[in-house]
VOMARKOL-490521 format. One record per residue (C-alpha): residue in three letters; x, z, y. Coordinates in steps of 0.5 Angstrom, whole numbers, plus 2048, in hexadecimal, padded with zeros to 3 digits. Each point is the difference from the previous one (the first is absolute). Layout:
N
AlaXZY...
! end
This chain:
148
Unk800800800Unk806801804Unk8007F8801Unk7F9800803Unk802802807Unk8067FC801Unk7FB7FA7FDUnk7FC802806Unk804800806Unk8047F97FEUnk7F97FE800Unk800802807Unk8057FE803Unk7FE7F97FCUnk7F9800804Unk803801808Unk8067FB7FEUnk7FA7FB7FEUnk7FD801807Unk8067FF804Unk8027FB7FCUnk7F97FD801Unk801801808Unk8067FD801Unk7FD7F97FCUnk7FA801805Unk805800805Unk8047FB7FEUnk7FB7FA7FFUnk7FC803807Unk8077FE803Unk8017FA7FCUnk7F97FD801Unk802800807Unk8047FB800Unk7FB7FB7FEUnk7FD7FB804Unk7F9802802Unk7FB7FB7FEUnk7FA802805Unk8057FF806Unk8037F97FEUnk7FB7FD7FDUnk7FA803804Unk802802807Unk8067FA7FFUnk806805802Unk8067FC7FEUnk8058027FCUnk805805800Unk7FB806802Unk803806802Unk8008057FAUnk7FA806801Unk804806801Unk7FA804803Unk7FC7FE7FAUnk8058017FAUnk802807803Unk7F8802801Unk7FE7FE7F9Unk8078047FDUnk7FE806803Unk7F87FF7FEUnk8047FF7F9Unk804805800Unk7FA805802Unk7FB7FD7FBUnk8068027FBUnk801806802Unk7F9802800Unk7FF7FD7F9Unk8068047FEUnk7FD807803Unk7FA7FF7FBUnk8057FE7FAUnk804806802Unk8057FE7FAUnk803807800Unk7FB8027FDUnk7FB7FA7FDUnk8008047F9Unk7FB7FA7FEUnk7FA801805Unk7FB7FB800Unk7FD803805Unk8067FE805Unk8017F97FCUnk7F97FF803Unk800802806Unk8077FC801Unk7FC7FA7FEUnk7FB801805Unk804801805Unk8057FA7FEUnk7F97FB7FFUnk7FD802807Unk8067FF804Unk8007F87FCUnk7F97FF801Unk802801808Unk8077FC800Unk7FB7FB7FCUnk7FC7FF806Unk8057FF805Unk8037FA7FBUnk7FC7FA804Unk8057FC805Unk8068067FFUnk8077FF800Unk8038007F8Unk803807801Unk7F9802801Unk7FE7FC7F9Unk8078047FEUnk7FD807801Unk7F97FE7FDUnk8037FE7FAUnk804806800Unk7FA805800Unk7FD7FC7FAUnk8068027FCUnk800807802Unk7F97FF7FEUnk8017FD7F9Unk8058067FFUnk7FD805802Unk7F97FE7FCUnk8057FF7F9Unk803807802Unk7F9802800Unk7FE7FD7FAUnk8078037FCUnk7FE807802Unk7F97FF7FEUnk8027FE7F9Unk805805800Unk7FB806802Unk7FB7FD7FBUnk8058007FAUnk802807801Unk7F9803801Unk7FF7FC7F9Unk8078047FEUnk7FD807802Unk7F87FF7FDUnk8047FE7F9Unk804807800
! end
């Protein structure tokens, strides 16, 4: 039994290792998204080419990433997960509120705007497979302890 405790805070350190690791991805392609031509202003307000790379815009979606992330990782709480399936839950919600939101803004938005969208959706999809992972393991040990 003694492995157990160990087993458990690597599992941790593992979990807040995958949120900063997940921040710096989203980071990454808000940043590199950037750098894209922007179809709207070319083809539609007929703004010829080099345009000028939209700093004001990709910090403020960095920062509304990193806050969205940051309240997603308060709900999750890796330190002290321990399978709550309540928690996984509410991540979900949050994650799926915060895409839904994004999505409406999608409409004649620069690529990095699309950048972050495309992020809540992946954050959304873990979150829900985390939810389903701790259900299935909360189900299987409720039918361990019934069965003696």
């Amino acid at each position: 039994m003694s492995k157990e405790p160990d087993r458990l805070s690597s599992l941790r350190r593992w979990g807040s290792a995958v949120f900063a690791l997940y921040w710096l991805a989203g980071i990454a392609a808000v940043v590199a998204a950037g750098f894209s031509v922007d179809g709207y202003k070319l083809h539609v307000m007929n703004i010829p080419l080099p345009h000028a790379y939209p700093v004001t815009g990709v910090v403020t979606t960095s920062v509304v990433l990193t806050l969205e992330l940051v309240l997603t990782y308060a709900v999750i709480r890796p330190a002290t997960y321990d399978k709550s399936w309540v928690r996984a839950l509410c991540a979900v919600v949050v994650a799926a509120t915060a895409f839904l939101g994004s999505l409406i803004t999608l409409m004649h938005s620069p690529p990095y705007v699309g950048a972050h969208c495309f992020f809540l959706l992946c954050l959304t999809g873990g979150l829900s497979v985390l939810f389903l992972a701790t259900v299935a393991l909360r189900l299987q040990s409720w039918r361990r302890a019934r069965r003696g």
